[in-house]
C-alpha positions in Angstrom: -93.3 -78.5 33.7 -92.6 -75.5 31.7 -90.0 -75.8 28.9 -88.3 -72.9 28.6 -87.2 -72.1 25.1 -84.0 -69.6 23.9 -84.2 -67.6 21.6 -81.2 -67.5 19.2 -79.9 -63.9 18.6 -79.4 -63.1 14.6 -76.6 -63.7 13.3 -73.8 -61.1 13.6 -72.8 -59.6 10.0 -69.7 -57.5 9.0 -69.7 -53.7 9.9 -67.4 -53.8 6.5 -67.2 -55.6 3.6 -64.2 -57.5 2.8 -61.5 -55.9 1.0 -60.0 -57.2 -2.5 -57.2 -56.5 -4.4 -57.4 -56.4 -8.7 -56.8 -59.7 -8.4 -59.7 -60.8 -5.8 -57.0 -61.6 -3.3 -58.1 -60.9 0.5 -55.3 -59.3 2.4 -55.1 -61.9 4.7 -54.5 -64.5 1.7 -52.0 -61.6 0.3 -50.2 -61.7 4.1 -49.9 -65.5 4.4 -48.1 -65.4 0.7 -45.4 -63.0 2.2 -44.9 -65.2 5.0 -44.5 -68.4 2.5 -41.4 -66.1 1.1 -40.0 -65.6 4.4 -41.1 -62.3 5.3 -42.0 -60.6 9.1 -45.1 -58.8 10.5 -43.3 -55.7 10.2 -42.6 -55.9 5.9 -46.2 -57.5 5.7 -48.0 -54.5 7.4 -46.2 -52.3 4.9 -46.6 -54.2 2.1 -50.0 -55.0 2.0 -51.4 -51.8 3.9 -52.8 -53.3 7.6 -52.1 -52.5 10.4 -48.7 -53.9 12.5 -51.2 -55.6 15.2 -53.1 -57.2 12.3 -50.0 -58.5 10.6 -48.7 -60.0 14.0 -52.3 -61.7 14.2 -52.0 -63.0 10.3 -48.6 -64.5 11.6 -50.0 -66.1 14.4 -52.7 -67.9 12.3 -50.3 -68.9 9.6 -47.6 -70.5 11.9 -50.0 -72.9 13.0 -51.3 -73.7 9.7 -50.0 -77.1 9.2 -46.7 -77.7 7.3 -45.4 -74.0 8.8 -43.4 -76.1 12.0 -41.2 -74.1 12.9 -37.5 -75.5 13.4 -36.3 -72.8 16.0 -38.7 -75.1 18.6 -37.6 -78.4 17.4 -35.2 -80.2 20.0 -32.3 -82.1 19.2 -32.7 -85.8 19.3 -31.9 -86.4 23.3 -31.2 -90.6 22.1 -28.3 -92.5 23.8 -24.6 -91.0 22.5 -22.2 -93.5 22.2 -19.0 -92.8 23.4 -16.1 -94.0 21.3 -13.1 -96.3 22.9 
C-alpha cells in the first residue's frame, strides 16, 4: 500500500504590517479600551481611524471576552413568588 503524504502549504503571512500608535498600542487594543469606557462601534471607528465594519467586528470580539456579560440578556430570576396573605 501506498501512503500518500500532504503536503502542508506555507504559512500565510500579512499583506500589511500591523499598525502602532506612539505608544505601541494596536488599534484593536486602542478599540477594546473605548469599549471598557462605554463607548459604541460608531465613536470607536472615529476615534481610532478604522473602518465602521471593523469597529462592529472589534465589538463582537470584546463582548465575548470574559467579564464583558452583558446585563441587557440576563433574565430575571423566574424562582417561586410568594404571595402575601
Amino acid at each position: 500500500m501506498d501512503k500518500i503524504f500532504r503536503l502542508k502549504a506555507p504559512k500565510k503571512s500579512r499583506k500589511y504590517p500591523i499598525k502602532k500608535d506612539e505608544t505601541g498600542k494596536t488599534a484593536r487594543r486602542r478599540a477594546f479600551e473605548a469599549f471598557d469606557k462605554g463607548m459604541r462601534p460608531a465613536q470607536v471607528s472615529r476615534l481610532v481611524d478604522i473602518s465602521f465594519r471593523t469597529a462592529c467586528r472589534y465589538f463582537t470580539h470584546w463582548k465575548r471576552l470574559p467579564g464583558h456579560y452583558q446585563v441587557k440578556h440576563a433574565r430575571p430570576n423566574q424562582g417561586c413568588i410568594e404571595k402575601k396573605k
